[in-house]
C-alpha positions in Angstrom: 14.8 8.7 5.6 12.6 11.1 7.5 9.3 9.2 9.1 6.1 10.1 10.1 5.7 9.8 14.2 2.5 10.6 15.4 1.9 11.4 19.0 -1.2 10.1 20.2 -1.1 12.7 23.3 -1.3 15.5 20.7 -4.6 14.3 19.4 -7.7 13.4 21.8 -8.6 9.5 21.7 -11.8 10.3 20.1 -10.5 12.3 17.8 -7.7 10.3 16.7 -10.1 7.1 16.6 -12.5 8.5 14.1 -10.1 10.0 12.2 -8.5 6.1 11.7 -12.2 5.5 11.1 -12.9 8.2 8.3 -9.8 6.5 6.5 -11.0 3.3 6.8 -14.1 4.5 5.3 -12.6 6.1 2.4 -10.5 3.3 1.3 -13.6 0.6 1.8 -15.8 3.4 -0.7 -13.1 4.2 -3.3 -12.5 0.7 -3.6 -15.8 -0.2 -4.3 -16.4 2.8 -6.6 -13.5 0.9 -8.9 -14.7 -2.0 -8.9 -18.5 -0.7 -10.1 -16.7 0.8 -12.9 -13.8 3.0 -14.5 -15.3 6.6 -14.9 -13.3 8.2 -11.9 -10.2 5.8 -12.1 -8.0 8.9 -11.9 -9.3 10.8 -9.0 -10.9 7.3 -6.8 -6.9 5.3 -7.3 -4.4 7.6 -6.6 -6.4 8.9 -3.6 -6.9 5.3 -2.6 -3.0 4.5 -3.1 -2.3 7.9 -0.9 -4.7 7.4 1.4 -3.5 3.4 1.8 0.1 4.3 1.8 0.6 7.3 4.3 -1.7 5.7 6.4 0.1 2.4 7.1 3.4 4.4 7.2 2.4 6.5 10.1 4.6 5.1 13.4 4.0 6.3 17.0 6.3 7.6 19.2 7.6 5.4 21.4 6.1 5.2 24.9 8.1 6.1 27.7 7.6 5.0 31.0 6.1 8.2 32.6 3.1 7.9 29.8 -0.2 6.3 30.8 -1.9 3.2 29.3 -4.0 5.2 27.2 -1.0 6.1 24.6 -0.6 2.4 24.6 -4.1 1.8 23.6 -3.9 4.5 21.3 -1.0 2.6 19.4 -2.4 -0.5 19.4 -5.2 0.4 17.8 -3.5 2.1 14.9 -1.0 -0.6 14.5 -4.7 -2.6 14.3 -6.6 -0.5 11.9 -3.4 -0.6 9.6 -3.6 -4.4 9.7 -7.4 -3.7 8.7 -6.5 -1.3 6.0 -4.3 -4.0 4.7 -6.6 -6.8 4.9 -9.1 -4.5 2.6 -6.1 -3.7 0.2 -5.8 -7.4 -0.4 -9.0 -8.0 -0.7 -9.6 -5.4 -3.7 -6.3 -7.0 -5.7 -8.6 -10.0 -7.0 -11.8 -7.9 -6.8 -10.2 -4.3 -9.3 -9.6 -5.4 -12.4 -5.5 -5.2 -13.4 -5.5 -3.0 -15.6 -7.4 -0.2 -13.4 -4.0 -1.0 -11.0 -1.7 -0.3 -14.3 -2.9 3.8 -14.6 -0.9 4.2 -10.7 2.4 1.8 -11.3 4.2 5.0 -10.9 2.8 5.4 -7.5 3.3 2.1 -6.5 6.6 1.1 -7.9 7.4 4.1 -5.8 6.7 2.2 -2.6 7.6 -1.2 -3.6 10.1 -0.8 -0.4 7.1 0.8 2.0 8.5 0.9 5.8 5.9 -1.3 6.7 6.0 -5.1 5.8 2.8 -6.3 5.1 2.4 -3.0 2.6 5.2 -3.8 1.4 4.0 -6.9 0.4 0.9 -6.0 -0.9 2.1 -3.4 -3.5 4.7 -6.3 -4.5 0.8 -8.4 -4.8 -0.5 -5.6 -7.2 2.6 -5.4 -9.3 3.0 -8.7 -9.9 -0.6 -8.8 -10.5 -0.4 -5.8 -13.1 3.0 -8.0 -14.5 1.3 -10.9 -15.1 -1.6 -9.9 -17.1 0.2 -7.6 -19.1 3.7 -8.2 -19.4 5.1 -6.3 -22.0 3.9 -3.0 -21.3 4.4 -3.2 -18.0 8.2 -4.2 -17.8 8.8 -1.0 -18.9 8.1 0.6 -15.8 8.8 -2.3 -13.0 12.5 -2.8 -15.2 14.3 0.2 -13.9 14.2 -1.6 -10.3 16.8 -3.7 -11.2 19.6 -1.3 -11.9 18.5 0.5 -8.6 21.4 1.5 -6.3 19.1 0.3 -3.3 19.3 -3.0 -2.3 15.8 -4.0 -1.8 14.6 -2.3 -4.8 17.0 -4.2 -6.7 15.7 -7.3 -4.9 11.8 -6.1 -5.5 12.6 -5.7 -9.4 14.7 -9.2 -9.7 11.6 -11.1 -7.6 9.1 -9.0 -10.4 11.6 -10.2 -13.6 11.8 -13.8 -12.5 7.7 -13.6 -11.7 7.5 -12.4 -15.6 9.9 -14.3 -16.9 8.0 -17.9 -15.3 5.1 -16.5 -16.4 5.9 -15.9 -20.2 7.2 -19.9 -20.4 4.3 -20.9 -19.1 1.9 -19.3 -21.5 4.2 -19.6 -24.9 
């Protein structure tokens, strides 16, 4: 699996900052331009996915002892504004309606096993989201999971079938 390090010495600490800021920015507007209505669900979602997931999957290189506190800073604040990015994600779940979420399941069954855990566990929010208000279509998509050769996939789409499954008995 190749990763994304990012070295916080290549980039100035003001530039790297309001970059992190920019993105922020951009996920808090496309998020709210979903939930005001559905025109430009195809060009505000999958940016807001992208945007979302490559962010919190950026890692920095490890410091070594020879660097200077600033690096450090510079880490902490990214592992920080990922936590933020995060926080905002789960905030939109209740706030865009479902079936907005259903036009990227490609996208996000794609990173139902994201590097980094509380993503992770957000897309595994929005799919089971997506599953429970509308079941039958899609299962279609989330079912593959569970014949996946990976081991947390297969997990992922077991944890989504028995999600669908209690939900069915409950509403029959």
């Amino acid at each position: 699996e190749q990763r994304t390090k990012l070295n916080a010495s290549a980039v100035s600490a003001r530039d790297f900052d309001a970059c992190q800021e920019y993105l922020l920015g951009s996920v808090q507007h496309y998020g709210m331009a979903l939930q005001l209505g559905q025109k430009h669900v195809y060009q505000a979602l999958p940016r807001l996915l992208a945007i979302w997931l490559e962010f919190t999957s950026l890692e920095t290189e490890e410091a070594h002892a020879d660097d200077n506190n600033n690096d450090c800073s510079g880490e902490s604040k990214l592992r920080e504004n990922q936590e933020l990015m995060n926080r905002i994600i789960k905030s939109f779940v209740s706030k865009i309606p479902e079936h907005l979420f259903y036009t990227a399941l490609p996208q996000l069954i794609s990173r139902v096993v994201h590097k980094n855990r509380e993503t992770a566990e957000n897309v595994a929010l929005i799919l089971r989201t997506v599953l429970a208000k509308y079941p039958r279509q899609s299962m279609w998509s989330c079912g593959w999971l569970r014949f996946s050769k990976s081991k947390e996939k297969k997990i992922a789409g077991d944890v989504s079938v028995y999600y669908n499954t209690e939900f069915a008995q409950q509403n029959l």
